[in-house]
Each structure stands twice: as C-alpha cells, then as structure tokens.
C-alpha positions as CSV (number, residue, x, y, z in Angstrom):
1,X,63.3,-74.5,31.6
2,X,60.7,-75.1,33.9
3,X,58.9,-72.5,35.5
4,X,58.1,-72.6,39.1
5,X,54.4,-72.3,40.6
6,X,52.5,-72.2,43.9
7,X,53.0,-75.4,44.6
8,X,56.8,-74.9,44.9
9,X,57.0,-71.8,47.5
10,X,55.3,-71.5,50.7
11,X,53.4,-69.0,51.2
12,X,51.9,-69.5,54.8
13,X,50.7,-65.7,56.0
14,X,52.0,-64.2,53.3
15,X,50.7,-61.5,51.1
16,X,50.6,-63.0,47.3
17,X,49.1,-60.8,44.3
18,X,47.8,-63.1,42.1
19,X,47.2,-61.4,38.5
20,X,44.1,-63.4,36.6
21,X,42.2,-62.6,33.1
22,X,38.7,-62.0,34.4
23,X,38.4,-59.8,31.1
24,X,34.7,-61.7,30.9
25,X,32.3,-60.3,28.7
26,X,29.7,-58.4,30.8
27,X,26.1,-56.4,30.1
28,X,24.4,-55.0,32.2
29,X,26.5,-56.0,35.1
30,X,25.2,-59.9,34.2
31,X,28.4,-62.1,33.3
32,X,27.8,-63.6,30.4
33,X,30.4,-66.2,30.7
34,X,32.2,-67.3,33.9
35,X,34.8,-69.2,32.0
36,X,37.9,-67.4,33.0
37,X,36.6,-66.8,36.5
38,X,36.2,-70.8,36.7
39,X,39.4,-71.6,35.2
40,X,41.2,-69.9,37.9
41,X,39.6,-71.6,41.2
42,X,42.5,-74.0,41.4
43,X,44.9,-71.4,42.1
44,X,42.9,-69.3,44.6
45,X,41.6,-72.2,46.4
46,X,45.3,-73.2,46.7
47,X,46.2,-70.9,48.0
48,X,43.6,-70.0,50.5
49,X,44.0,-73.9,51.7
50,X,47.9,-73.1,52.4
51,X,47.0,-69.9,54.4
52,X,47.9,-67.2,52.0
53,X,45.9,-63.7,51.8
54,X,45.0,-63.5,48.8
55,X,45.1,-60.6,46.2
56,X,43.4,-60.8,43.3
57,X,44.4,-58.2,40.4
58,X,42.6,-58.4,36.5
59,X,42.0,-55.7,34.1
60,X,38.4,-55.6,32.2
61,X,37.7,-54.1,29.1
62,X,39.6,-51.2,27.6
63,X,38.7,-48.3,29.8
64,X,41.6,-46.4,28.5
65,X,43.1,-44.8,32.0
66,X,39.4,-43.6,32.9
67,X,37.3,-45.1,35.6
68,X,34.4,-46.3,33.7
69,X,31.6,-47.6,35.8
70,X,30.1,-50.6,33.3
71,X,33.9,-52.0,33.4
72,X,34.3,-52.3,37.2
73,X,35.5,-55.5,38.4
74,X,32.3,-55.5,41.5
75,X,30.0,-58.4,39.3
76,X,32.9,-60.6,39.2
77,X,34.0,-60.4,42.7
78,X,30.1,-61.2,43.3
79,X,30.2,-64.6,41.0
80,X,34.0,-65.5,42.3
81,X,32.5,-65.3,46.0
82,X,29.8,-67.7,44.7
83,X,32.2,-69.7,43.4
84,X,34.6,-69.9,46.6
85,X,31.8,-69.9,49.2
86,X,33.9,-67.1,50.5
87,X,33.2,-63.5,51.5
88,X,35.5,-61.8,48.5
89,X,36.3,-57.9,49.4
90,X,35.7,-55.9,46.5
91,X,38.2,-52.6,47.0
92,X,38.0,-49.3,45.9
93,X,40.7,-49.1,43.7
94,X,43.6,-51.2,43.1
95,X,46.4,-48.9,44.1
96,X,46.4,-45.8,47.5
97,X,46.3,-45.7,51.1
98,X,43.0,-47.0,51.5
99,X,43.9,-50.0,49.4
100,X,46.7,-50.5,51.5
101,X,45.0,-50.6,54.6
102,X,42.7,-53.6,54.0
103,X,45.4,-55.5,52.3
104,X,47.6,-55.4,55.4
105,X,43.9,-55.9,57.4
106,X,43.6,-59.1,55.9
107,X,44.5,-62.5,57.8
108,X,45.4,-65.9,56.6
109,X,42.7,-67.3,54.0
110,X,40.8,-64.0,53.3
111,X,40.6,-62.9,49.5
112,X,40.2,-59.4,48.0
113,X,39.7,-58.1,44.9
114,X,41.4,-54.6,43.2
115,X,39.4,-52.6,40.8
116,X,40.2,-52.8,37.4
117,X,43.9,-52.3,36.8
118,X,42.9,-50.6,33.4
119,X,41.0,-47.4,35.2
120,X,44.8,-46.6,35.7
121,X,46.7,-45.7,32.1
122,X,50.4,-46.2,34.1
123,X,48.8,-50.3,33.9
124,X,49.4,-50.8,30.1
125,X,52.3,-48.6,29.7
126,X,54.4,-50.6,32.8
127,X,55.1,-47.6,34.4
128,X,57.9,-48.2,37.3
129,X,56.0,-46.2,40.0
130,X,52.7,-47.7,39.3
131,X,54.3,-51.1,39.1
132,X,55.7,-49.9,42.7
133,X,52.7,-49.3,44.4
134,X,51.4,-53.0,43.1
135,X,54.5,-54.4,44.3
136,X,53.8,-53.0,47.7
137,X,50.2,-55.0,48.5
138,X,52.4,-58.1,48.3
139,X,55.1,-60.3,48.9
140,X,54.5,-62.5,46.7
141,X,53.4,-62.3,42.6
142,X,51.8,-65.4,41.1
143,X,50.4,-65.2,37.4
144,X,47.7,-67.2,35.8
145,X,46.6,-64.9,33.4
146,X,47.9,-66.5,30.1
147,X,45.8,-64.3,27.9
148,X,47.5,-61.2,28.9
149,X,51.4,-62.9,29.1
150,X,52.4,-61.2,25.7
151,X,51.6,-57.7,26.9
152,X,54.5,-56.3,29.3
153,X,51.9,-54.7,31.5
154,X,52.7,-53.4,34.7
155,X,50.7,-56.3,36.6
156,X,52.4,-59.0,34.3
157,X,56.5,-57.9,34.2
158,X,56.7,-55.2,36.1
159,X,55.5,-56.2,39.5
160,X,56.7,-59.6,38.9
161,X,60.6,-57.8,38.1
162,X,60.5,-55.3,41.9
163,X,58.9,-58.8,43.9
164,X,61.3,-61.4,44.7
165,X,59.2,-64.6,44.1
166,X,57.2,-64.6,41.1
167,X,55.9,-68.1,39.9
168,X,52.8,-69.2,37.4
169,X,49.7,-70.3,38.8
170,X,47.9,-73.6,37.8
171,X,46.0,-71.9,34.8
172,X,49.5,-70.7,33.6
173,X,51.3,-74.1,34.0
174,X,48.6,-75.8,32.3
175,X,48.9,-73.3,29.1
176,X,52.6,-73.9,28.9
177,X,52.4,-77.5,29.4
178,X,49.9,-78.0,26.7
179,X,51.1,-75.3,23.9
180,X,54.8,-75.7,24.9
181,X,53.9,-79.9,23.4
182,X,53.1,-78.9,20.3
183,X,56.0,-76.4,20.1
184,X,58.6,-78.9,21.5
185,X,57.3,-82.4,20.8
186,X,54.4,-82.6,19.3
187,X,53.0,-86.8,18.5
188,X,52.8,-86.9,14.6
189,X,51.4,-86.5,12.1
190,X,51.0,-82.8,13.3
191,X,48.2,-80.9,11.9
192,X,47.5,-77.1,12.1
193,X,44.2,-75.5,11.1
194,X,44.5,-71.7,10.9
195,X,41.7,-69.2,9.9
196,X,40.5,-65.5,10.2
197,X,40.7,-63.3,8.4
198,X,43.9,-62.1,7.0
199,X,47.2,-64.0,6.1
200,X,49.5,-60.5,7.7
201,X,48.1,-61.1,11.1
202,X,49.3,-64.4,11.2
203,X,52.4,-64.8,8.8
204,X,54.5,-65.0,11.6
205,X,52.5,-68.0,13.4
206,X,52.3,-69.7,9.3
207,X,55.9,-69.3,8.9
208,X,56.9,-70.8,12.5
209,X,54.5,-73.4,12.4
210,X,55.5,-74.7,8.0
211,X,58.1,-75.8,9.9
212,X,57.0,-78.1,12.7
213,X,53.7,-79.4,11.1
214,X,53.1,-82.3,8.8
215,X,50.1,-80.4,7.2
216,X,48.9,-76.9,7.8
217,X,45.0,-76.6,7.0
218,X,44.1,-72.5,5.7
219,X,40.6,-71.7,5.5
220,X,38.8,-68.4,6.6
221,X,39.4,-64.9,5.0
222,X,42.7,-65.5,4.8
223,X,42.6,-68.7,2.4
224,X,41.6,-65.8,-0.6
225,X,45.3,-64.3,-0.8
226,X,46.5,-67.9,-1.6
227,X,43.9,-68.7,-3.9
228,X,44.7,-65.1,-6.1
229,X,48.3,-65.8,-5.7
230,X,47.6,-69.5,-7.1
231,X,45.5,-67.8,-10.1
232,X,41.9,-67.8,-8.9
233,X,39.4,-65.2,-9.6
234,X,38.5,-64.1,-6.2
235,X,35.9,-61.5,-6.8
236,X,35.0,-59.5,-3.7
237,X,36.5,-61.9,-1.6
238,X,38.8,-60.5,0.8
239,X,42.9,-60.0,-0.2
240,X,45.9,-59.6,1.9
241,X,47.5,-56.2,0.2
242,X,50.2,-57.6,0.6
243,X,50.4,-61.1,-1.2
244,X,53.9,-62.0,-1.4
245,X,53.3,-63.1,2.4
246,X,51.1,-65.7,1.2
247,X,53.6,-66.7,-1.9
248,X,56.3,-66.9,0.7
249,X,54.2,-69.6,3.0
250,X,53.5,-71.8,-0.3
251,X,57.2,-71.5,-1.1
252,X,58.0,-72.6,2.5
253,X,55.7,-75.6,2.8
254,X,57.1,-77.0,-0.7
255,X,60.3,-76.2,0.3
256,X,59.7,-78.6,3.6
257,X,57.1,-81.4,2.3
258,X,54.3,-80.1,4.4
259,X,51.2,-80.5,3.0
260,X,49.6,-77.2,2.6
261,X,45.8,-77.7,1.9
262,X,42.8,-74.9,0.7
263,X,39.5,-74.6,-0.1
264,X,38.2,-76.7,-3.2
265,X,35.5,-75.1,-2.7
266,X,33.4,-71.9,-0.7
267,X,29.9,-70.4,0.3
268,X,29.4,-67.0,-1.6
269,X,27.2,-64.2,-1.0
270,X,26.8,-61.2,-2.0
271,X,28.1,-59.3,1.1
272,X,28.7,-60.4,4.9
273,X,25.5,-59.8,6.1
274,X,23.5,-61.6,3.8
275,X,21.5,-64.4,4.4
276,X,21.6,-68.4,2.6
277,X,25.0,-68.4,0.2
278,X,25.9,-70.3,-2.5
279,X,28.3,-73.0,-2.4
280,X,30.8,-73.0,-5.7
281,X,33.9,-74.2,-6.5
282,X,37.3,-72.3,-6.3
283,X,37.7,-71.9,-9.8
284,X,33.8,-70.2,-10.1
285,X,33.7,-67.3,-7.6
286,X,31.5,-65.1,-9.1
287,X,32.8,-61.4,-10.1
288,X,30.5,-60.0,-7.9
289,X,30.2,-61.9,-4.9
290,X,32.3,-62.7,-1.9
291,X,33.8,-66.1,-0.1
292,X,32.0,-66.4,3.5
293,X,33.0,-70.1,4.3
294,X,34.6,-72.9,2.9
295,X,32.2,-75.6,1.4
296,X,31.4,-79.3,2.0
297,X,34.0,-80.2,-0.5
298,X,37.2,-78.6,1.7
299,X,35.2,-79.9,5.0
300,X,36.1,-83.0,4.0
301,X,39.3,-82.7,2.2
302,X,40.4,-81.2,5.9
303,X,38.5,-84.3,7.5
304,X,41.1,-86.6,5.8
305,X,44.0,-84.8,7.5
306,X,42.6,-84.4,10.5
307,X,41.6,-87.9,11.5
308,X,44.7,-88.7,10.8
309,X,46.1,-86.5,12.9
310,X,47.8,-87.3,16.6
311,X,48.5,-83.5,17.2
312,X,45.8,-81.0,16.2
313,X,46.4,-77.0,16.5
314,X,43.4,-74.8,15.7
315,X,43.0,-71.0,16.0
316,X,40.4,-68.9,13.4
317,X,37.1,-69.7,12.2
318,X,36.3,-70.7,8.4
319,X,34.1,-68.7,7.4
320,X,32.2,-65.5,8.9
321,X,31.1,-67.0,11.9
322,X,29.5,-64.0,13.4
323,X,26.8,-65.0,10.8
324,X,25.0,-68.3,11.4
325,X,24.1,-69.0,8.1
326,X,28.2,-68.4,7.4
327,X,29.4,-70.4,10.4
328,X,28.6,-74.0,9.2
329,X,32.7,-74.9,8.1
330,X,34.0,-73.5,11.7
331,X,31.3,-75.5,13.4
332,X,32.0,-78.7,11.4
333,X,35.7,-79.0,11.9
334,X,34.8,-78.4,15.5
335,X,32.8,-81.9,15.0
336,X,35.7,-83.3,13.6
337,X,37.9,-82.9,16.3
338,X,35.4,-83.7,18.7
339,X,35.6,-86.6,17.0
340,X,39.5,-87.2,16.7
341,X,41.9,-88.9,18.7
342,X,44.6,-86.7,18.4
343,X,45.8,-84.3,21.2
344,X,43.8,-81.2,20.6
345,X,44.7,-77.8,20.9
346,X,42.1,-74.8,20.2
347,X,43.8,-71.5,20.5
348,X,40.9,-69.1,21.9
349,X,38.8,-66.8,20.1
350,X,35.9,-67.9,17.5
351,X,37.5,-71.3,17.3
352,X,36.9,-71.9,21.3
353,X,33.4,-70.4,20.8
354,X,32.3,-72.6,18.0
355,X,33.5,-75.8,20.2
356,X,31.4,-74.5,23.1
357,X,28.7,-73.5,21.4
358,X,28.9,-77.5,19.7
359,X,29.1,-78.6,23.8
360,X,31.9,-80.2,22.5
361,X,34.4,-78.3,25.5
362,X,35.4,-81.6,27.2
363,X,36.3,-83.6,24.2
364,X,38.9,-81.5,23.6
365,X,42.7,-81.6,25.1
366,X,42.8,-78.2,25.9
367,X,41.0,-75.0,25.1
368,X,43.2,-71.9,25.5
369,X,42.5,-68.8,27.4
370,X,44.8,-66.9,24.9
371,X,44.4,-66.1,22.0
372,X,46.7,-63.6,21.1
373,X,49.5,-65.2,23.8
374,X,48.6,-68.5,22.2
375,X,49.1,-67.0,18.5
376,X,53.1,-65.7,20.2
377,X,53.4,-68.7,21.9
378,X,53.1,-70.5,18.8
379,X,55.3,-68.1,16.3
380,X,57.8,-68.9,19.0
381,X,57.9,-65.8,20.3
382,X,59.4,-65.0,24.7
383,X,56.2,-63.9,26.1
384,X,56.9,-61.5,28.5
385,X,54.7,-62.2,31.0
386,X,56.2,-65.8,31.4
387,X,59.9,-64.6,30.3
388,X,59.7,-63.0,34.1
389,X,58.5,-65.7,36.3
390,X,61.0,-67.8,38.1
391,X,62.8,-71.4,37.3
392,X,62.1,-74.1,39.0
393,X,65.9,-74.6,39.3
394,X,66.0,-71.1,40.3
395,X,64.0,-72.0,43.7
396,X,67.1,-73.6,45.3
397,X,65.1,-73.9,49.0
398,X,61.0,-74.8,49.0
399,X,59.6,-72.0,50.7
400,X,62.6,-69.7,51.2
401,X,61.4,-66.3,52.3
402,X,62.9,-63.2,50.6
C-alpha cells in the first residue's frame, strides 16, 4: 500500500511535528556535513508554503538520557535557518511548559526546533507519557527521517500511534519509492554488492536478497568466512565464528542459479593500520598476514557483472576503507557505477562516503539516508517507523481535520 504524505492532507494553521535525522556529524559545534539537513528542505519548505507551523524534532548523537552540551541540536538550527532564509527558533528542550508556550506562540509559516530528543532516555525506550507530551506540541506528525524508521522510538511510532494524521514526508517517500523497486520490481539483471565486515550482521539481508538478485557480489571482511568455508587459508583475515551462515548463503544461491561471486584475489598486510599491502591471490594469503581489500583481479571480475547490470544494490565497503591505502576496491566499484546505466541504489554508510568522496553523488539513482533502515528494508523486514504512517487509501477526504 501506499503511504500518504504532506501533499495529501492539508495542513493550513496547523501544528505539524515533523521528525527529521539531523544526526550530522559535528566538532566543535562546525557541521561537517549538511547532507541530511539539505535532504530535508522539500518537506519544510512545503510546508511553510501551505501555512503550517512547523516543528522540527531530531535526535543527535547518543547522549544516553543526559543533556550533553557538544550534542545540542543549536548549530543545526543555525545552518537550517541559512538554508530556509528563515528565523528558525531553537527551544530549550523538546518537551515542558516552556516548550509549550512558544509552540502554541507560533503563527502560520514560523519554524522551531526541539532540543535533542536523545537528552531524554523515555525517547529510545517509546515510553507512552513521553510520547504524550510530543503528541501534545502537534496536530499533526509527518516523518522524513528514514534512517531512524527501524527503531520504534517514541518520535517515530509512538507519537505517530496518540496523533490522528501521521504521513511520510518527501525524504521518506523518496526512500520507499526507490528501495521498495528493488524489493518489488526490480529491472534485470539485478545485482547486489554487499561488504563490511562480517557475514552475521548481514545474513538476514544475504538470505532475502539470494532470492531476488541475479548475482550477489561479496567483498569486504565478510568475503573471508566464504573463502574458509570454500577451503582457503585465510590467515589473520577476519572469520565469522559462526561459518555455517556463510555455508547456508552458498547453498542458497546454487540452490536458486544466482551467481554468487568473491574475491580472486585481495590486498594483505600485516595488520589494519599498516601502510602499502600486497596484492595476492586467494589461494596465497600468507599465514601471517590479513585481507584489507579485494584486488584488481575481483575489481574486474565484479566489473563484468555490474555493467551488465540494470538494477544495482550496494551497501559495505571492500576493503578497510578507514585506511586510504586500503580503500582503493570501495572507491573503484564506486567508479563503476558511476559509470553504469543501471538504476543505482547505495545503501548509506562507507559505500555513500566513498561515492561522495569520488564526487560521483549525482550519477547515482539514489543515495540512502539509512543505513541500518535500508539493510531492514532490504531483509524485508516492517519497519516500524513506516508500519505506522497512514495509507493513502486510508485518507478518505484531502485535508479532513481530526
């Protein structure tokens, strides 16, 4: 089903809590990337256009229930009011009276900020009363925080479950349109390239996705498991402890005709923070030394695949990418989908970085905000944060007030 957004409700002189991931990284109260503060101007300026007051609610960093200082939210209602050309109140807190005084205050087109959501401990455990209070600053809930839909937080299920209108945002639609493709109907041949760094964090993503893709692509730490279970010497590469989940995948694919390709051959080094590496093949990883990236050889064995690709699903670097002189494979299949054709889909984290760091952004379909939401998305999993928001079908009359 489709889910309903801001475009679909009216929301004229109405109160509308609108929960964003402005989790940005920040050092010395200097953003160092406005990314998710960007992504989200669609929405907000949406809504300001169509009269609404405008609540914005994020968490930032993991403050753990304590008001931490270097994790306020008071730098990014700076750079979002640079962005907006618009005066955006930064409040004291994000719940109590005094909160709830300049939120009824505010008049059609005005934008405020809470504090971080996260100085608040009730926020992550979805307490009722907390998620009470939140409800109360609004009359309307709109999310366009993919990256936090898979946590059932008290701004992203439980204010959305007490308000009666709760619809995604333009951020969120986008997300869903673009991953829910690949889940549902994906153009093929369907490629997926998945990395990090070990198989049990993403067994349930492998399993889901053997059967949709036409080839599944494994590099990073992760490819070591399935080259010990296939009866390499690893050395002191990194291994899964548990390897039957890797035995299970290769099992899968040949059960299913998907192509299931690894490394040929890697960079080795002594340890991760080395510097240089060695590039050798699979079947001569030295006792005493460690995998770090895959080598030319798999870049272009994956190359292959991917050009020939018409759906392309990437989440995980190749290699230690943390390290320059280990991030040469993540940045080169970054190239090769710059290069591609195919509907791409980067899945956040490392893999987003590399293409960014390439300036390769724009030649991609869609980079997610998500990482771990995307990784859910993809297993197949209900996120919770998008289980909640309302059908389109569900809106039976546009802007019907509750």
């Amino acid at each position: 089903m489709e889910k309903a957004t801001v475009r679909d409700i009216d929301v004229k002189d109405r109160r509308v809590l609108v929960r964003v991931d402005y989790n940005v990284p920040l050092k010395g109260g200097v953003i160092k990337d406005d990314t998710r503060i960007r992504e989200s101007l669609p929405t907000l300026k949406y809504l300001m256009d169509h009269g609404a007051k405008v609540v914005v609610a994020s968490h930032l960093g993991r403050p753990e229930g304590q008001v931490v200082p270097e994790m306020s939210l008071k730098p990014v209602a700076a750079r979002l009011s640079e962005l907006l050309h618009r005066e955006v109140k930064m409040l004291s807190d994000c719940i109590g009276p005094e909160v709830e005084r300049e939120v009824m205050a505010m008049k059609a087109g005005d934008v405020v900020m809470l504090e971080n959501l996260r100085f608040h401990r009730e926020e992550t455990k979805n307490d009722r009363e907390f998620s009470k209070k939140l409800a109360s600053l609004a009359e309307i809930y709109v999310d366009d925080a993919f990256g936090t839909a898979h946590r059932a937080h008290a701004s992203t299920y439980g204010v959305a479950e007490l308000l009666p209108v709760a619809v995604a945002g333009f951020l969120m639609e986008k997300e869903l349109a673009n991953l829910g493709r690949l889940v549902a109907q994906p153009d093929r041949p369907f490629v997926a390239v998945l990395g990090g760094a070990k198989v049990t964090d993403k067994v349930a993503v492998l399993k889901n996705l053997v059967g949709k893709v036409d080839a599944l692509l494994i590099g990073g730490g992760m490819a070591f498991t399935f080259l010990k279970v296939q009866g390499h010497s690893i050395g002191k590469s990194l291994l899964d402890e548990n390897e039957g989940n890797a035995r299970e995948i290769l099992e899968l694919a040949k059960e299913k005709n998907v192509t299931l390709e690894l490394p040929v051959d890697v960079v080795v080094a002594a340890d991760k923070d080395s510097t240089g590496g060695t590039v050798v093949s699979v079947d001569a990883i030295p006792a005493d030394m460690m995998g770090v990236d895959i080598g030319p050889g798999t870049v272009e064995l994956f190359r292959k695949q991917l050009l020939a690709a018409r759906t392309i699903f990437w989440n995980g670097p190749m290699g230690i990418f943390e390290n320059k002189d280990f991030a040469r494979g993540t940045l080169e299949v970054a190239k090769i989908l710059a290069e591609s054709k195919a509907l791409t889909c980067i899945g956040g984290g490392d893999s987003v970085a590399a293409v960014k760091q390439l300036g390769f952004g724009d030649r991609m379909t869609h980079l997610s905000t998500g990482g771990g939401a995307s990784l859910e998305f993809m297993e197949g999993k209900e996120l919770p944060g998008v289980a909640i928001l309302k059908e389109k079908a569900a809106l039976t009359v546009k802007g019907a007030r509750p």
